[in-house]
C-alpha positions in Angstrom: 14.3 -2.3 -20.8 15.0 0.3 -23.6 14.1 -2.1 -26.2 10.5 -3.4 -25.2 9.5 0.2 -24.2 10.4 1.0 -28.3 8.0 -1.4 -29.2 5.7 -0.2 -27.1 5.8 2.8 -28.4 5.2 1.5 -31.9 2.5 -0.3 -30.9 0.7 2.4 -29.1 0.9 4.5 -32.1 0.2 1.7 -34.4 -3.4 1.2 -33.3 -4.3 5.1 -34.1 -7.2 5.2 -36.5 -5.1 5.9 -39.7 -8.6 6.2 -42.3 -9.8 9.9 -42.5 -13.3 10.3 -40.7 -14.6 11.4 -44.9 -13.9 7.6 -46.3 -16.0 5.4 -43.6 -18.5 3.4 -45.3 -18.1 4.4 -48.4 -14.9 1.7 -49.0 -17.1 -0.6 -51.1 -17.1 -0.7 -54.9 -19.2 -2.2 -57.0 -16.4 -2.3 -59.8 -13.8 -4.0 -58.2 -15.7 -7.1 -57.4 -17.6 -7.0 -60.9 -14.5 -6.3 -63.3 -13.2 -9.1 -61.3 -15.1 -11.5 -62.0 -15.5 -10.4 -65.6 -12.1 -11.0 -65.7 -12.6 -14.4 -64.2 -15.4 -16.0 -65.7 -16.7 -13.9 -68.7 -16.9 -15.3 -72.8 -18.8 -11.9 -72.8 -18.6 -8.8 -71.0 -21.5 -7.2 -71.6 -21.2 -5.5 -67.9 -18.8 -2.5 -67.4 -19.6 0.7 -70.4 -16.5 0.7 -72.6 -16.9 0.3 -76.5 -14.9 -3.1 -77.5 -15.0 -0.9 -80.8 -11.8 1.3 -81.9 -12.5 5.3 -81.9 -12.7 6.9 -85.0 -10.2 7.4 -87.0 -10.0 10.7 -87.7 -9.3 10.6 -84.0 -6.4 8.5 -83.5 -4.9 10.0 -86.6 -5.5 13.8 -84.8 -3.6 11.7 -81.5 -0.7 10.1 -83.5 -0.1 13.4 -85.4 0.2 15.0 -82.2 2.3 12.8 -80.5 4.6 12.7 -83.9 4.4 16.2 -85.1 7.1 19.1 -85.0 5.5 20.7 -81.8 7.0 18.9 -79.0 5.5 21.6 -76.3 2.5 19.0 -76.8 5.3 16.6 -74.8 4.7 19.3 -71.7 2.0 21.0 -69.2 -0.2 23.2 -71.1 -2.9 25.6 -69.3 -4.2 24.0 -66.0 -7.7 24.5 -67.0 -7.9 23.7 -70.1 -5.6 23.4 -73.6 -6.4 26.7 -75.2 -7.3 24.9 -78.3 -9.5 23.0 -76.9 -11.8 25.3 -74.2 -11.9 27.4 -77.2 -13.7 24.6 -79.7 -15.5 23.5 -76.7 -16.9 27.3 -76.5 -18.0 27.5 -79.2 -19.7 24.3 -79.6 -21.4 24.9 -76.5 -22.5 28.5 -78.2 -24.2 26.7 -80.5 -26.1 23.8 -78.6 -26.9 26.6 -76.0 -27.8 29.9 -77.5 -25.2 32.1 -75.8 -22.0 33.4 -75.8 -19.0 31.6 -73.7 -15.9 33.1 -72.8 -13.3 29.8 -73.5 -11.0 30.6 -70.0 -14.0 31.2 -68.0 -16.8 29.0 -68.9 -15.0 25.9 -69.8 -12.7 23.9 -67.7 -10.8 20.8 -68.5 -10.9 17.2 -66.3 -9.7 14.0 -66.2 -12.7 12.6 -67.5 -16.0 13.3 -66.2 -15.6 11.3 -63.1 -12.7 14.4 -62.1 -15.7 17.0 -63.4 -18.3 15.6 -61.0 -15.8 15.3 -58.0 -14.7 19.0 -58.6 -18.2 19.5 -58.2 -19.0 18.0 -55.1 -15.9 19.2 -53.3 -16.2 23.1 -54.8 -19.9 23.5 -54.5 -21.3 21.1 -51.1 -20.2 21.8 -47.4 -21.0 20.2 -44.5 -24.5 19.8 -43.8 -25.5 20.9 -47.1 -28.2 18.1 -48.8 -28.0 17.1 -52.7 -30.8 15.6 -54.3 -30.1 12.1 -56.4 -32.5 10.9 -58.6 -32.4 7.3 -58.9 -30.9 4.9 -60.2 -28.0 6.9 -60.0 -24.4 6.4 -61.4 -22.4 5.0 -58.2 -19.9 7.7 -57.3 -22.9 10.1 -56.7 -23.3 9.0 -53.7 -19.6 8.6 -51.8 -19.0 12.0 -53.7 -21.2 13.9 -51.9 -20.7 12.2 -48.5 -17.0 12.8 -49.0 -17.1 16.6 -49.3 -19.6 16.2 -46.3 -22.6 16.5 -47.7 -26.4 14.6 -47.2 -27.4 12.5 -50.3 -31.5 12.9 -50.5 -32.9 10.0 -52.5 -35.8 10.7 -55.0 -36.7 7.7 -57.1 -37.5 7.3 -60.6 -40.9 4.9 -60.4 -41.9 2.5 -63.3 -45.5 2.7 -64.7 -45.8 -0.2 -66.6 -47.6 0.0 -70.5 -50.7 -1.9 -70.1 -50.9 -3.0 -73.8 -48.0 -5.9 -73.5 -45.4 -3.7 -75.6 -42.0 -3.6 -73.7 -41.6 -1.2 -71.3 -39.3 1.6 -72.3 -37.1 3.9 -69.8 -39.7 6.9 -70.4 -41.9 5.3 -68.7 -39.6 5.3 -65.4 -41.1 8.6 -64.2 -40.6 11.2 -60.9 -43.4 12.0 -59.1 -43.6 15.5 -59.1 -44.8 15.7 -55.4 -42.7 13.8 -53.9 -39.6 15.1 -56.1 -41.0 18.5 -55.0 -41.1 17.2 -51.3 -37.2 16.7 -51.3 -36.7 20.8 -51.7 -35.8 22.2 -48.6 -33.9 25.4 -46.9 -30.9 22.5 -46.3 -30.6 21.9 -50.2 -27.9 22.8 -51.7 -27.7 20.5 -55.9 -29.9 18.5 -57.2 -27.6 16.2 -59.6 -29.3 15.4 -63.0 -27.9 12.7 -65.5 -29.7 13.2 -68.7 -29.2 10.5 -70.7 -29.3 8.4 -67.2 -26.7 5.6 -66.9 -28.3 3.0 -66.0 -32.0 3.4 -67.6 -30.8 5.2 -70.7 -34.1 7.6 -70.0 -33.8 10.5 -71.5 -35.4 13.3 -69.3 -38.3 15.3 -71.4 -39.0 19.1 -71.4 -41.8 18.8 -69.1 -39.5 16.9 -66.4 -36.6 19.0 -66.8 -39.1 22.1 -66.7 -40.1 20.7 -63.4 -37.0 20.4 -62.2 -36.0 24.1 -63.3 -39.0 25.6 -61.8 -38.0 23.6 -58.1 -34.2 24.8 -58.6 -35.2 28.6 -58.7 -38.0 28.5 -56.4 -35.8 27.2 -53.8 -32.4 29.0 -55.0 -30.5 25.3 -55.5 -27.7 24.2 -57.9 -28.0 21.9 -60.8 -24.9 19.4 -61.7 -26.3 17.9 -64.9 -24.2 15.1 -65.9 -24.5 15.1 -70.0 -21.9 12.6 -70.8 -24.3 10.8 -73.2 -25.4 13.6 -74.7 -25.1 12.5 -78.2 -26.4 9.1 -77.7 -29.9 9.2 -78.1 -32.3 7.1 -80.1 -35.3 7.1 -81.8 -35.1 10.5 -82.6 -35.4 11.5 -79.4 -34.1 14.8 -78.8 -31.4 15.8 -75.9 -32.2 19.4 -73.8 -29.4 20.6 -72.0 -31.1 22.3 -68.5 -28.8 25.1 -68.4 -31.2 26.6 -71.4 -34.0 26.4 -69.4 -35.0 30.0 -68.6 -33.0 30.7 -64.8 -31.0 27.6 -65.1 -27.5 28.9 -66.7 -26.6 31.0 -64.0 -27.1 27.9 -61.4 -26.1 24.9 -63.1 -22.5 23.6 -64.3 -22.6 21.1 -67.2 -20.5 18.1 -67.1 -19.1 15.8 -70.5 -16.6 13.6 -71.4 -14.4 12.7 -74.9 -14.6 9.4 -73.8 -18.3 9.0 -73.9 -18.4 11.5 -77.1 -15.6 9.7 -79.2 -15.6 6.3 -78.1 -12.2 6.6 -76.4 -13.5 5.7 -72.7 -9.6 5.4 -71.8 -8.7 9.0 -72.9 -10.1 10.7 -69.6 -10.4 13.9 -71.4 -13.9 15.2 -69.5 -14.6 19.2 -68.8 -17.4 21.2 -67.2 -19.1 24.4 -69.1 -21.0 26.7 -66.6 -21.2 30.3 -65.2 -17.7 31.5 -63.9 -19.4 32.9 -60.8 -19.5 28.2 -59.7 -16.2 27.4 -62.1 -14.1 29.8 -60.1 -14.5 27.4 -57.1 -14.5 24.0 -59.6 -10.6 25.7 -60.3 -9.3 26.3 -56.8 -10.2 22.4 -56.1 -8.8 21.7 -59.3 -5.4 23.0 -59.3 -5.3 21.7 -55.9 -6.1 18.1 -56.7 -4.6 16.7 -60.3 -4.1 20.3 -61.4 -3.6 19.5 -65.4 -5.0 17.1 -67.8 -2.8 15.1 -70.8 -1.8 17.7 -73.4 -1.7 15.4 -76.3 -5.1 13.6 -75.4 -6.7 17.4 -75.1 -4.9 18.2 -78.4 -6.4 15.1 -80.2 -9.9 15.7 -78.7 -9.6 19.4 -79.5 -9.3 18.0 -83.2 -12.2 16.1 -83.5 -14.3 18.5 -82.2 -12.8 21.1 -84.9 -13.8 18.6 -87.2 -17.3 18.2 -85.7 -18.0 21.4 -85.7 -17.5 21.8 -89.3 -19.4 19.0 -90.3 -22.4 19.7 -87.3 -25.8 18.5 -87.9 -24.5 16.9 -91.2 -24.8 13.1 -91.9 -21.3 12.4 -92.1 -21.0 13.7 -88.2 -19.3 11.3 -86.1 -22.2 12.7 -83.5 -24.9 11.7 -86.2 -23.2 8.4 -87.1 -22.7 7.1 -83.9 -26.4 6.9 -82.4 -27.6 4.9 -85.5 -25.3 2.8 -85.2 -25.6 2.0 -81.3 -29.5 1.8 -81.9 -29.0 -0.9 -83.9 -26.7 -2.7 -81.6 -29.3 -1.7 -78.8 -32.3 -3.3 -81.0 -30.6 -6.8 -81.6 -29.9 -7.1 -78.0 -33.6 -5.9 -77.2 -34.6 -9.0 -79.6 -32.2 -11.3 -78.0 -33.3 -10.9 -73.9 -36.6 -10.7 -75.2 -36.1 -14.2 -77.0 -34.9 -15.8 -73.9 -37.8 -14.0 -71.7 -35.6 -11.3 -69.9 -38.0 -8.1 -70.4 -35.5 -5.6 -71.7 -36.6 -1.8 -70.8 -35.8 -0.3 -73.9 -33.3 2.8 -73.4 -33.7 6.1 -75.3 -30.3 6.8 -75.0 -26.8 5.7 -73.5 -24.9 2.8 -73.6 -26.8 0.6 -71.2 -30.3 -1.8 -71.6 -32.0 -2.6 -67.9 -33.6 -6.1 -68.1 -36.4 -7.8 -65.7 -34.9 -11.3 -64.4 -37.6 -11.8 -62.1 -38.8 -15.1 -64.8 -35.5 -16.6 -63.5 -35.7 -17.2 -60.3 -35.6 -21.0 -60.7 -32.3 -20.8 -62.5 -30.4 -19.4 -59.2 -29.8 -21.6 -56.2 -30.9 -19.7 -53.1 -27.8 -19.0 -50.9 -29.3 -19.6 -47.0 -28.7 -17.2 -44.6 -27.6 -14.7 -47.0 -28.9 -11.1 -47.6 -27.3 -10.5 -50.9 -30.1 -9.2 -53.2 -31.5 -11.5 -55.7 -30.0 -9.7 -59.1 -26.8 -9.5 -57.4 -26.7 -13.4 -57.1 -28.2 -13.6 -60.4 -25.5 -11.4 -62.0 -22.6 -13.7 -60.1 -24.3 -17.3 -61.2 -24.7 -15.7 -64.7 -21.0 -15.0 -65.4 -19.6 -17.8 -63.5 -22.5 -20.7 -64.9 -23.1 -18.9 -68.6 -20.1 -17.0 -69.3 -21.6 -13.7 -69.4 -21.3 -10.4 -67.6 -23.8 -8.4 -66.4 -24.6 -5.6 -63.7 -27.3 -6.0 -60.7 -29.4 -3.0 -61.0 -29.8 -2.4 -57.1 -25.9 -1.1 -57.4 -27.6 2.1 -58.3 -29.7 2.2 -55.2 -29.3 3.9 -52.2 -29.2 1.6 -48.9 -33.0 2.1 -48.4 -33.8 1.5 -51.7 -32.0 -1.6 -52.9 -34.8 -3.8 -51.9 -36.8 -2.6 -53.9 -35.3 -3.2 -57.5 -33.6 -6.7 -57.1 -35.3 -7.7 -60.2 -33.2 -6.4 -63.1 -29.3 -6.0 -64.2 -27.8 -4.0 -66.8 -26.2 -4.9 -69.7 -23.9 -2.3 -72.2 -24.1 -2.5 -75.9 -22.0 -0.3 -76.7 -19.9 -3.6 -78.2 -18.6 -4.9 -81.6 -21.0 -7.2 -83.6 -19.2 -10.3 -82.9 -19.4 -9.6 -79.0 -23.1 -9.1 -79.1 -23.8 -12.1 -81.4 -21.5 -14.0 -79.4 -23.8 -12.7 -76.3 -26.8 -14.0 -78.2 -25.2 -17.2 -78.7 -25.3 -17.8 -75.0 -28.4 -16.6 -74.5 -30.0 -19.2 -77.2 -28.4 -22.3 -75.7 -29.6 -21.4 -72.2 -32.8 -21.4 -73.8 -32.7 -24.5 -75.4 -31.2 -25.8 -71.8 -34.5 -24.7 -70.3 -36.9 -25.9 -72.9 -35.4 -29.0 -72.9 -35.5 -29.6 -68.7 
């Protein structure tokens, strides 16, 4: 009998839930499928935001000097929060853009990328209960984020106004609605989270909005994460505000950024988060309790390049100056070349990433029956497996209630050599000429 009683008792224990209460129904990624079958079908990627460019030099030379150089203490842990070269070039580069003085070990911690920043975040700053205001679209982890340190995502949506004049629309004119924005404020708030330059519109967020969303923060006493890591790329001369310099906003919001974003070195996952000590204190404790230290010699290389960018700030040989002129023009020929084919691009003011309206291809897609997959989803999966090009369904950066609602448009990154984005082009002309001439 012994033995089948053992088993049994395997069994019985076997079919306990083993998947912590904090993961259900937020197992779903949008990434896995879509880098997938970039991986698959693509010519192009133009879906996922990675440069296909190398960083700059004066970056990977600042990294291989590191790694080569005398000082092998760069080979071991440096300070959890932060290299000390490099929270102290981030203070005072953040001095600067900000108009007040920052103490390096206490206003500046060091991430593993920005995506570590924003989860420190969530998990320091949200309890149970609390609500967090999302503005979208919305970058995806938002969202499971939130619910995992056990928190209630409150959805406030950017709406388009259309120009009437013809011109393309651009992502200013994807606006809040002040009432309703202001209808989201309650006792239960706890953050609102801000991402200024927004991935995936590329709208830059003006004064007067951010003003708005300052004056709703203090009224109601809330937190402000403002995820910044496009900060330098803005076009058009557009101009980036940081919140936290928005009269009562230091005090109450923490700042989030990224070296990957900054120098073009996405795989780097050198991030960090400037704010008040009175929220970084807590950002620590789940810190050193979670991945506790960052890369030295990646910290070391980044806190380089920003020496050398601080140095040569506002001039024209800035890598910071350099590198928005340089993605506007990559943004403008792919503008011309969705607008060639009659996807309506929404031009971005700033980021990586250009939103295009699909809705003039509906024809194009076969309709799958009995299927609820939203229309820019299938769209983005026939594009990549029938054209060779990759893509992202806009409605990924929806919440559930909202998806429906934006199943018109996907998102492309230009962020990409020359040859990638002519070789995008290419594509785009022969399906042209495949619809002209059917």
């Amino acid at each position: 009998k012994a033995p089948n009683s053992l088993s049994f008792s395997l069994q019985a224990k076997m079919s306990r839930p083993v998947q912590a209460r904090r993961l259900e129904g937020i197992d779903k990624n949008i990434w896995v499928e879509f880098v997938k079958l970039a991986a698959t079908y693509s010519k192009v990627n133009l879906g996922q935001g990675f440069p296909d460019f190398p960083a700059p030099g004066f970056l990977t030379e600042a990294f291989t000097r590191a790694l080569g150089g005398g000082n092998h203490m760069l080979h071991q842990y440096t300070r959890a929060f932060g290299h000390p070269p490099l929270v102290k070039v981030l203070a005072q580069f953040f001095e600067k853009l900000l108009g007040r003085d920052l103490d390096p070990m206490t206003n500046v911690m060091v991430t593993v990328g920005a995506y570590q920043a924003l989860f420190c975040c969530f998990q320091a700053l949200v309890d149970e209960g609390d609500e967090v205001i999302i503005i979208e679209p919305f970058f995806d982890c938002y969202e499971p984020m939130v619910k995992m340190a056990g928190g209630t995502p409150v959805f406030v949506p950017l709406r388009p106004n259309p120009p009437k004049d013809g011109k393309l629309m651009s992502s200013a004119d994807w606006q809040l609605d002040p009432a309703e924005l202001a209808s989201k404020f309650s006792e239960r708030t706890k953050a609102i989270v801000l991402n200024s330059p927004n991935n995936p519109l590329g709208k830059v967020f003006s004064r007067g909005e951010l003003g708005l969303i300052a004056e709703l923060c203090v009224k109601h006493d809330v937190l402000c994460i403002s995820d910044e890591v496009y900060e330098w790329l803005v076009y058009d001369g557009k101009q980036h505000i940081r919140i936290a310099s928005l009269q009562g906003m230091w005090d109450r919001t923490v700042i989030v950024g990224s070296a990957g974003k900054t120098f073009s070195a996405t795989g780097w996952k050198v991030g960090w988060v400037v704010g008040p000590n009175r929220l970084l204190q807590h950002l620590r404790t789940v810190h050193q309790n979670s991945v506790y230290h960052c890369a030295t010699i990646a910290q070391e290389a980044v806190a380089q390049g920003f020496q050398r960018e601080l140095m040569l700030y506002g001039k024209p040989e800035s890598y910071f100056v350099q590198l928005p002129k340089e993605l506007q023009q990559k943004r403008d020929w792919l503008v011309q070349s969705l607008d060639g084919v009659g996807m309506k691009p929404i031009v971005p003011e700033g980021t990586y990433f250009l939103v295009a309206d699909i809705s003039q291809f509906k024809s194009d897609v076969p309709d799958v029956p009995n299927s609820d997959e939203p229309y820019d989803y299938r769209f983005a999966k026939w594009m990549v497996k029938n054209k060779g090009l990759a893509a992202i369904p806009l409605s990924a950066f929806y919440s559930e209630g909202h998806k429906n609602n934006y199943t018109n448009f996907i998102r492309f990154c230009f962020a990409k050599e020359e040859a990638t984005l002519k070789a995008a082009n290419d594509i785009l002309q022969k399906w042209k000429q495949e619809k002209t001439s059917s």
